[in-house]
C-alpha positions, 0 to 999 in steps of 0.5 A: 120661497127662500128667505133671501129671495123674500128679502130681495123682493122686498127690497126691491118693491121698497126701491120702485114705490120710492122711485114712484114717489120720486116722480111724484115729487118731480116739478114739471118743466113749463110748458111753451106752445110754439106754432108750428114744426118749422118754429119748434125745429127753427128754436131747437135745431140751431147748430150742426154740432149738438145732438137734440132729442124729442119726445113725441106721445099721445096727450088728450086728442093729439099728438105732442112734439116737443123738446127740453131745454133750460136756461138760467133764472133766479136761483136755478135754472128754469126747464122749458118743454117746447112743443107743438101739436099734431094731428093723430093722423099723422104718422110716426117719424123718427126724425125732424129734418130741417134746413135754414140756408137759401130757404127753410124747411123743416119736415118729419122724416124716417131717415136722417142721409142727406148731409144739408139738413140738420136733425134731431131723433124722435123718441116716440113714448108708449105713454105719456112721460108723467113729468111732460104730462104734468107741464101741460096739465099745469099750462096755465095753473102753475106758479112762476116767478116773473122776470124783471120786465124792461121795454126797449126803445126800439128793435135796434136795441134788441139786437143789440142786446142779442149780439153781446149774448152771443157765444159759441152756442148761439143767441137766445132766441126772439119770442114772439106773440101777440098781447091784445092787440098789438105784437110783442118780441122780446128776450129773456136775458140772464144776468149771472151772480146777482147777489142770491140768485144764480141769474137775474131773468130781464125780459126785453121787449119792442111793442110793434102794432103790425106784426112783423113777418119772418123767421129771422130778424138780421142785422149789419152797421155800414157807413155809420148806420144800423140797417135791421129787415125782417127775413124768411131765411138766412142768406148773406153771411155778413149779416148777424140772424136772430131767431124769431119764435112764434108762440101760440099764447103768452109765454107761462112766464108772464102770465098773472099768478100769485107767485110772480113777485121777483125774489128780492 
């Protein structure tokens, strides 16, 4: 072998064990396990005119589905890997197909031509990606800053506070899960250039003691009142629609870690 090729393999070793290193360093998203493929496809698939991809692997004795996504918080932005779980039986897909006007669907499906779904492609990984494989792995061991925490007074205020969200790509969504014995749904809102930090993360939240039903929360003022229902799917367009998110556990932001003073 010639001296140059000795050189250039060399090279090249030195430039894959750095980028082994590189991963290795690489923080993981947190981890956010969502009920069901009609929730997951309900939180990404929102908008007709944004293209969203989703990682589909084998992880432990399932099948993981999920998505990336990430939102402003303390001095960065927080990654979120959104997921759901399912059987090893089921089979591969290339798309998740889903609808919310008139009624809700969401489904796995090989083709992506009839023009009243929305879709998002399925990219299927032969392994586990090693960044993903650590967020679930590390589910309830990592560290995250709390954000500030702040109950509303009742629902009302809630969408309140998700109309003036509201911009060209959609409202936040409205977490939803259940803490002992009682239901909680609440926002995470980003307040941007707060002295230091690139956003001040203020969790809303309404306690309910049943749990509400509906994939939607809609909202219209008539005649001097606020009227707010709980609703399966999105019907009448003169009414503002939140998207509710069922969660499996309590969101990895709240959880209790020695990390979760606010970075005052």
């Amino acid at each position: 072998m010639s001296l140059n090729r000795q050189q250039y393999n060399t090279h090249i070793e030195r430039e894959m064990a750095s980028i082994l290193m590189d991963l290795k360093r690489l923080k993981p998203p947190v981890a956010l396990e969502v009920s069901d493929l009609t929730n997951l496809a309900r939180l990404t698939l929102n908008r007709p005119d944004t293209q969203t991809l989703f990682w589909m692997f084998r992880y432990r004795d399932a099948r993981i589905l999920g998505s990336l996504f990430s939102i402003p918080y303390w001095k960065g932005n927080l990654p979120i890997f959104s997921y759901i779980r399912l059987p090893m039986s089921d089979e591969s897909a290339a798309y998740i197909a889903y609808l919310n006007i008139g009624t809700e669907e969401a489904f796995l499906t090989n083709s992506n031509d009839d023009p009243k779904y929305i879709y998002g492609a399925i990219v299927e990984a032969a392994t586990p990606p090693r960044f993903l494989e650590e967020a679930l792995k590390r589910k309830r061991g990592g560290r995250i800053v709390r954000p500030i925490l702040t109950r509303a007074k009742d629902i009302n205020a809630l969408v309140r506070l998700l109309l003036i969200m509201t911009d060209g790509v959609g409202a936040p969504p409205i977490w939803k899960f259940r803490l002992g014995e009682t239901y909680i749904l609440g926002v995470l809102a980003p307040f941007y250039d707060y002295y230091e930090a690139n956003a001040l993360p203020v969790f809303v939240y309404v306690e309910e003691a049943e749990e509400p039903r509906g994939g939607f929360l809609r909202y219209i003022t008539s005649s001097g009142r606020e009227d707010v229902s709980f609703t399966n799917y999105v019907t009448d367009m003169k009414y503002f629609y939140a998207r509710i998110i069922n969660l499996v556990d309590v969101p990895p932001w709240l959880m209790p870690s020695r990390g979760s003073s606010s970075p005052h």
